[in-house]
Each structure stands twice: as C-alpha cells, then as structure tokens.
C-alpha positions as CSV (number, residue, x, y, z in Angstrom):
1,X,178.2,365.1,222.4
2,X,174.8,366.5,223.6
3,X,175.3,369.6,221.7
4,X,175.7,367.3,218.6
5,X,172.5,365.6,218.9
6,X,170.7,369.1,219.6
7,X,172.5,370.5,216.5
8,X,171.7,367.9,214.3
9,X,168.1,367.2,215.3
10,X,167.4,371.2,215.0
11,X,169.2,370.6,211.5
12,X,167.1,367.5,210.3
13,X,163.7,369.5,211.6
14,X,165.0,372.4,209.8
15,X,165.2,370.9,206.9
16,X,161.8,368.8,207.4
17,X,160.1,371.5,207.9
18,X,160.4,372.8,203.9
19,X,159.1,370.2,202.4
20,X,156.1,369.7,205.0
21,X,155.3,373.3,204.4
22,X,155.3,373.5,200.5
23,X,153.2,370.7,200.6
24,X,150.5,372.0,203.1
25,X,150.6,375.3,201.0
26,X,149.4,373.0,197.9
C-alpha cells in the first residue's frame, strides 16, 4: 500500500510538472 502512495504521488508530480514548466518557459 506504501508503494501505491509513492507511485501515485511520483505519477501526479510527474504530470504537474508539464504544465508548471511550459508555463515558466512563457
């Protein structure tokens, strides 16, 4: 269960990450 929460929170800052980034490269 542990793993879970590690995998999904490394998922949702994965995919947080993006948008953060195109919008600090505008």
């Amino acid at each position: 269960k542990k793993n879970l929460e590690k995998c999904l929170s490394f998922t949702l800052l994965s995919h947080a990450k993006t948008p953060i980034a195109s919008l600090l490269h505008q």
